[in-house]
C-alpha positions as CSV (number, residue, x, y, z in Angstrom):
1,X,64.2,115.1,73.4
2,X,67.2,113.4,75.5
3,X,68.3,110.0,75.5
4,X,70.4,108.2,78.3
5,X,72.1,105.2,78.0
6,X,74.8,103.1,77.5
7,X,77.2,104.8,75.3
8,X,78.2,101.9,72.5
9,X,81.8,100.7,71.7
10,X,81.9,101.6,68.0
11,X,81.2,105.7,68.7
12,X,84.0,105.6,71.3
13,X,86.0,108.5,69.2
14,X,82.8,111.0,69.6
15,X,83.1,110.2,73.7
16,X,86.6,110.6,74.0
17,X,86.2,113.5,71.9
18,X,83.7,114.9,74.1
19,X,86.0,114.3,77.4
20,X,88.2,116.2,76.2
21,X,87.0,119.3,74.9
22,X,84.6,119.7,77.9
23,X,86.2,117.8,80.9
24,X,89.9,118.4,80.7
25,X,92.0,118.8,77.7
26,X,94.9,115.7,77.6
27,X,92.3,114.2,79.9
28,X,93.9,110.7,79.7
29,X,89.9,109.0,78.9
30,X,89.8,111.5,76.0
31,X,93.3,110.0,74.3
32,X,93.0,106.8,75.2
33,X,90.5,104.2,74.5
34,X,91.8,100.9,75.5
35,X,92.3,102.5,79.6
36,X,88.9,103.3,78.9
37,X,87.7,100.4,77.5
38,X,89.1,98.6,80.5
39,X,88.0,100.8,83.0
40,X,84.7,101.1,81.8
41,X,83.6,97.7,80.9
42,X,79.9,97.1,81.0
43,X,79.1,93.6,82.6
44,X,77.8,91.5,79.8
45,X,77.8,94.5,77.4
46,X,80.8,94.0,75.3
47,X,79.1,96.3,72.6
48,X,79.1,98.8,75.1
49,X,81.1,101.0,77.5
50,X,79.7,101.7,81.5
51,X,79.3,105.5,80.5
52,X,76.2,106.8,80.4
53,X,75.2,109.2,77.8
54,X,72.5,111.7,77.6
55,X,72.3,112.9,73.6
56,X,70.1,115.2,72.2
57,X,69.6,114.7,68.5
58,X,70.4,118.3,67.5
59,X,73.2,118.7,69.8
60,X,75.1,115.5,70.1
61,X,76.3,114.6,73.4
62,X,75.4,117.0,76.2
63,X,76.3,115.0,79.6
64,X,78.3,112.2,81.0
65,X,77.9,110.2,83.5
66,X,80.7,107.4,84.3
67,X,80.3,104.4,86.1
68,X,83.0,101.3,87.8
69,X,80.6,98.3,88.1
70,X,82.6,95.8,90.7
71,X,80.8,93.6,93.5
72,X,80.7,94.2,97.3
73,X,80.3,92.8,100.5
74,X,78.6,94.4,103.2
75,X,80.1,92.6,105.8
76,X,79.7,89.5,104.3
77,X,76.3,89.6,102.0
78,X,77.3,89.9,98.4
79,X,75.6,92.8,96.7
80,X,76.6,95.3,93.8
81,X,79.0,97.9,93.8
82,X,79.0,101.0,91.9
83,X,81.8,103.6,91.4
84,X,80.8,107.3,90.3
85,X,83.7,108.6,88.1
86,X,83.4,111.0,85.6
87,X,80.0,113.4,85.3
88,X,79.6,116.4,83.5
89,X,76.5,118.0,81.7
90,X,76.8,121.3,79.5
91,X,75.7,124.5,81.2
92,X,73.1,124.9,78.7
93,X,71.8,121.6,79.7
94,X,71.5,121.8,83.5
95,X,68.3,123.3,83.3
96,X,66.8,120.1,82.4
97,X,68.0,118.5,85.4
98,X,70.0,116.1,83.3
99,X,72.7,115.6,85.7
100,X,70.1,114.1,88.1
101,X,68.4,112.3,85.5
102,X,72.0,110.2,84.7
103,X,72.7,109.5,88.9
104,X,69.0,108.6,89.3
105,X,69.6,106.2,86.5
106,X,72.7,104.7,87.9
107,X,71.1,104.4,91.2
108,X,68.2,102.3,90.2
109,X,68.4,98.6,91.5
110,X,71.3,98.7,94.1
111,X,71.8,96.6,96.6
112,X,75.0,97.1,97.8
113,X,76.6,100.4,98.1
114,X,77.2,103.1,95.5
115,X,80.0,105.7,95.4
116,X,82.5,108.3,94.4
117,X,86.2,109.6,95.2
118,X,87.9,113.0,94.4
119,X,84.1,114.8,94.0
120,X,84.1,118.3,94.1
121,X,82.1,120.2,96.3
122,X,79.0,120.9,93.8
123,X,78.9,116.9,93.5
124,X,79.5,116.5,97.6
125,X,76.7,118.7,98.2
126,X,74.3,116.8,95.5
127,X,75.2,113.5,96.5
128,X,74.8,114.8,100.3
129,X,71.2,115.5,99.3
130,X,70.3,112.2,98.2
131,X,71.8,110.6,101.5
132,X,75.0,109.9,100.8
133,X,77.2,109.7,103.6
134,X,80.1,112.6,102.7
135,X,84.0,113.3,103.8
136,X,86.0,116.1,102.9
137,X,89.3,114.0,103.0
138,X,90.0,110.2,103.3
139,X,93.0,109.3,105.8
140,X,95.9,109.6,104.1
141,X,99.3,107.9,105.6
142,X,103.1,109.2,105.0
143,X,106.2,107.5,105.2
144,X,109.2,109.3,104.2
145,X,111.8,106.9,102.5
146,X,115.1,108.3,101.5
147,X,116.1,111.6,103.3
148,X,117.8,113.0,100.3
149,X,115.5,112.3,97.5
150,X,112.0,113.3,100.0
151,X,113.9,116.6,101.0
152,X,114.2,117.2,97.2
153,X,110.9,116.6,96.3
154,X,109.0,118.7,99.2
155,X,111.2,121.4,98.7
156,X,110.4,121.3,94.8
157,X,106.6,121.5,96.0
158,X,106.9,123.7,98.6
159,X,106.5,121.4,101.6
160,X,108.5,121.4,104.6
161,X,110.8,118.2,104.4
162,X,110.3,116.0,107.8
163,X,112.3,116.9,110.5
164,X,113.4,112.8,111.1
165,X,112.7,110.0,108.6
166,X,112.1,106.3,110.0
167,X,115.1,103.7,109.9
168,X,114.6,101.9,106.1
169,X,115.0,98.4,108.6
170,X,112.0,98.7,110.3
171,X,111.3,95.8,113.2
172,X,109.6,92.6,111.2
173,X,107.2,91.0,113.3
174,X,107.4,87.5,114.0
175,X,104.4,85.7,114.3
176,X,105.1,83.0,111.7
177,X,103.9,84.5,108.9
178,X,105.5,84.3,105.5
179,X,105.1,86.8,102.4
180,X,104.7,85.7,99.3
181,X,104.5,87.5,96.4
182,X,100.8,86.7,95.0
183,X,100.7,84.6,92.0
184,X,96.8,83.6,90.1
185,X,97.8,80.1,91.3
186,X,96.9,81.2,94.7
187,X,93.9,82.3,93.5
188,X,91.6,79.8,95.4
189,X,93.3,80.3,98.7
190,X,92.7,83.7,99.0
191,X,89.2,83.4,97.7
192,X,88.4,81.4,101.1
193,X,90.4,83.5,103.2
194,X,88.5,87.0,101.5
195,X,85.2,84.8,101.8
196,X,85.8,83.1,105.4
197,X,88.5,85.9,106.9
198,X,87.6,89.3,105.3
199,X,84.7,89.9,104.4
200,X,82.2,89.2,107.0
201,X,83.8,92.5,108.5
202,X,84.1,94.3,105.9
203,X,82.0,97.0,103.5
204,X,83.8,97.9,100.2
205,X,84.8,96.3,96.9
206,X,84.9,92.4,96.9
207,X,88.6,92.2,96.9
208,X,88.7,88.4,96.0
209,X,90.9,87.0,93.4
210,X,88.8,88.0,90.1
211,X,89.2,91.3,91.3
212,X,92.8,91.3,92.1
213,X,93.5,90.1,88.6
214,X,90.9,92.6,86.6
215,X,92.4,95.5,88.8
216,X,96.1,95.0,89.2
217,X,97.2,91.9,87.6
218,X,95.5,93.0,83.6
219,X,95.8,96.5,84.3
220,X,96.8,98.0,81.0
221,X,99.5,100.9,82.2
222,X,100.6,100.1,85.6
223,X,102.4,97.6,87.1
224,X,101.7,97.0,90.1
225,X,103.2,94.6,93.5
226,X,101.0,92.0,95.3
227,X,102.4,90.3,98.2
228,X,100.4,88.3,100.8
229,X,101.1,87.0,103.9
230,X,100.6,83.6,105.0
231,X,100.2,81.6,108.3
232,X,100.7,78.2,107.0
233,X,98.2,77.4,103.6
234,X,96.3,80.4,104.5
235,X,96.1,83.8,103.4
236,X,96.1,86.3,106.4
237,X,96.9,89.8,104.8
238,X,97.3,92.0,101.9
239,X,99.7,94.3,100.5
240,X,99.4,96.1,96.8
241,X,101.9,98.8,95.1
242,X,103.5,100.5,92.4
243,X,106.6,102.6,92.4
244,X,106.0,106.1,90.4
245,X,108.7,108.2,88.8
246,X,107.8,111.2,89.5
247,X,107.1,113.3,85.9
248,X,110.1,115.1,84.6
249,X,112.1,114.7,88.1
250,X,114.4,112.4,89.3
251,X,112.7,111.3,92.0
252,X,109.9,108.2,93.0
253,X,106.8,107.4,95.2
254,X,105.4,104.5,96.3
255,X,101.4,104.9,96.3
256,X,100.0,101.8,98.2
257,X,97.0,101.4,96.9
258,X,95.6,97.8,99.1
259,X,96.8,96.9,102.8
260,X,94.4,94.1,104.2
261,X,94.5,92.2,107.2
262,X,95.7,92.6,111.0
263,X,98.4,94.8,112.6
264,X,100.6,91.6,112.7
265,X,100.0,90.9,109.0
266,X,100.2,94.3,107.9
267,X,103.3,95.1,109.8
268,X,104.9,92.1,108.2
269,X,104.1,93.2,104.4
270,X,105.3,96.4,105.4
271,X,108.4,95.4,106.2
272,X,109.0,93.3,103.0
273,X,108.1,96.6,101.1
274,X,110.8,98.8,102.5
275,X,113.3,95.9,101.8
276,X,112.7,96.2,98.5
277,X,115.5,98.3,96.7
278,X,112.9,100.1,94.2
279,X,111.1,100.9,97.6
280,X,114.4,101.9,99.5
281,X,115.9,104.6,97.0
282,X,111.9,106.6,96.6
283,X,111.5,109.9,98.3
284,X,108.1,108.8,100.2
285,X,105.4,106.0,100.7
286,X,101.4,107.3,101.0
287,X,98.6,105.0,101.9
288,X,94.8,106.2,101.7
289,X,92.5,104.4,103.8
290,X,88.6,105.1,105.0
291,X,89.0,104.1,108.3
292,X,91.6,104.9,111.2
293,X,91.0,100.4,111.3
294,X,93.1,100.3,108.1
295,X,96.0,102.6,109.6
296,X,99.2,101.0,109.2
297,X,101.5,99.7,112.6
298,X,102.8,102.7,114.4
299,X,106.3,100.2,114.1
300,X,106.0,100.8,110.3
301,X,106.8,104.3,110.3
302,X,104.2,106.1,109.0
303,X,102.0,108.8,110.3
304,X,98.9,110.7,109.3
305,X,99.8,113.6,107.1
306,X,100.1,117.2,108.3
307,X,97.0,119.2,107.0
308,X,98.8,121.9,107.7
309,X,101.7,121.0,105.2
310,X,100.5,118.0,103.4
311,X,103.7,116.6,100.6
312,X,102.2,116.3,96.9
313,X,99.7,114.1,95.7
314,X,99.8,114.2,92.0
315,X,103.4,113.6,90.5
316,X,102.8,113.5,86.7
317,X,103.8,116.4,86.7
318,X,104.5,116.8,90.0
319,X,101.5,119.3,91.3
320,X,101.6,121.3,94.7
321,X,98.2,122.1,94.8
322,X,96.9,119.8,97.3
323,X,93.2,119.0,98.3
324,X,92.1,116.5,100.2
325,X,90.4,113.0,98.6
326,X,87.1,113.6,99.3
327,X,84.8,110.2,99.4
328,X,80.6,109.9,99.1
329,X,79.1,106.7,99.7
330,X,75.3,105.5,100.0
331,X,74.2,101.9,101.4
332,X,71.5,100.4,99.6
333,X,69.1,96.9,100.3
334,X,68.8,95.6,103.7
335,X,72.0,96.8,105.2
336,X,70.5,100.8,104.3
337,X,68.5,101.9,107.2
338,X,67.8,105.2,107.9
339,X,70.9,107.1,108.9
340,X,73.1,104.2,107.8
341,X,77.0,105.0,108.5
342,X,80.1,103.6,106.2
343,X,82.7,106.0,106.3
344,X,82.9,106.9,109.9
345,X,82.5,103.1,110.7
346,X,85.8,101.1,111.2
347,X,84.4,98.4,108.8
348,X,85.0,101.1,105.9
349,X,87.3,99.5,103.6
350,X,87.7,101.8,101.0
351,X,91.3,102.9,99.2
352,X,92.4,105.2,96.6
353,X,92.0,102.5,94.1
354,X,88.5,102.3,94.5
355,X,86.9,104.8,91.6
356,X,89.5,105.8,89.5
357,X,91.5,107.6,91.7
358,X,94.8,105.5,90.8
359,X,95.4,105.7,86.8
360,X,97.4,107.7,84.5
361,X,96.6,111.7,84.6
């Protein structure tokens, strides 16, 4: 007989363990347990992690089924929010449908939105089954930085380097807003500009200020920029970032991970980003983003990547293979009628934060 649940704290070595002799060996949840931990914290479970775990007495652990519990808004109407990360079931298993045992468990009691990034196309055509909405790619947005140090790089991952790269002074717009870099005092102002502003347009994560501390303030190995812009005492926009060093290389990227608010607000945090001297001196800036809504300024300098020669995505180590960012998502409660659309809709705000598509390899 199988069990599922909740795999507890105290047997975290045997999970870990598991990860990485079946996963990916070096996977970075199999070596280390507080990213895990984090990560995977079950709300109101602190005995627990938000893995689920189908074990077999005689056999141990024979599927995994990983789970990001955050809360939503569906344009406006709090719900819950469920990220789909890592799920694997031994061959030997399958037969006993235990893959679809764990998702059916996860999927019980929703009534916001569940969903997954980076699936591959086994999991895109299971999820597509049980109507979720799927994408081969999410938009992703390029801005070369330095000439020297993006010519390096593409070349070193067999890209074509672009044939002009955008002035580092790009045009500020001036519409009287100010950024500031975001500090937890602020943390009340930008809840009533997410509640007020934000997120009666919006479907994705809640991205208020308990979130903004959990995922980027706390998080255990990056460190990552949040700047805001203001129009007096309130809020209007959102920019979040980390600068990577680039594995083994000399070079840097900056992966923007948030950009929130209008083309005025966006354009302005923008520009404060490629001030930056850390920003200034990296080879290229990418931006994913569900929704051709969440496109940065055509002023800003970027520009939807070339399918046909997209630059690297993964940089430690730097890897040229390159696949798209596939994305699954599935409505639930009263917003999920039949046929119900999120990531072809421009109130699709979704990033490559969302799951765990932004943490250590």
């Amino acid at each position: 007989m199988t069990d599922i649940d909740w795999w507890p704290v105290a047997r975290l070595d045997e999970l870990q363990a598991f990860i990485a002799a079946n996963w990916k060996r070096g996977h970075i949840l199999g070596r280390d347990a507080e990213l895990l931990r984090w990560q995977h914290g079950l709300p109101g479970d602190t005995e627990r992690v938000s893995v689920l775990v189908a074990e077999r007495p005689d056999a141990g652990i024979v599927g995994i089924l990983g789970v990001i519990y955050n809360r939503a808004t569906v344009l406006g109407r709090e719900a819950s929010a469920a990220w789909l990360t890592t799920w694997l079931v031994l061959e030997e298993e399958r037969r006993h449908q235990t893959a679809t045992k764990l998702l059916l468990e996860v999927l019980r009691g929703h009534d916001g939105f569940v969903g997954t990034l980076g699936g591959n196309e086994i999991t895109l055509a299971v999820l597509g089954r049980l109507r979720f909405e799927t994408v081969p790619a999410l938009p992703r947005w390029v801005r070369p930085l330095d000439a020297d140090a993006c010519a390096s790089l593409l070349t070193a991952a067999g890209a074509a380097a672009p044939r002009t790269v955008p002035s580092l002074d790009p045009p500020a717009p001036d519409r009287g807003l100010e950024v500031r870099a975001y500090d937890p005092e602020q943390a009340p102002a930008w809840d009533r500009a997410w509640t007020e502003r934000f997120a009666p347009r919006l479907i994705g994560t809640a991205r208020d200020a308990a979130h903004l501390r959990w995922r980027y303030l706390e998080h255990p190995r990056f460190d990552y920029v949040i700047s805001a812009t203001w129009a007096g005492e309130t809020p209007t926009g959102l920019l979040v970032y980390r600068v990577q060093r680039v594995r083994d290389r000399p070079e840097s990227v900056v992966r923007i991970v948030e950009l929130l608010g209008d083309d005025d607000a966006r354009g302005a945090l923008l520009a404060d980003m490629v001030a930056q001297p850390a920003v200034r001196s990296a080879a290229f800036a990418d931006y994913y983003g569900a929704s051709e809504a969440q496109r940065p300024p055509d002023a800003s300098g970027f520009a939807a990547e070339d399918p046909s020669a997209p630059p690297p995505a993964l940089f430690a180590p730097l890897d040229a293979r390159r696949a798209g960012l596939t994305a699954a998502v599935r409505l639930f409660g009263p917003s999920a009628a039949p046929g119900s659309q999120v990531l072809s809709g421009a109130s699709a705000y979704i990033t490559r934060s969302d799951c765990d598509q932004d943490r250590p390899n």
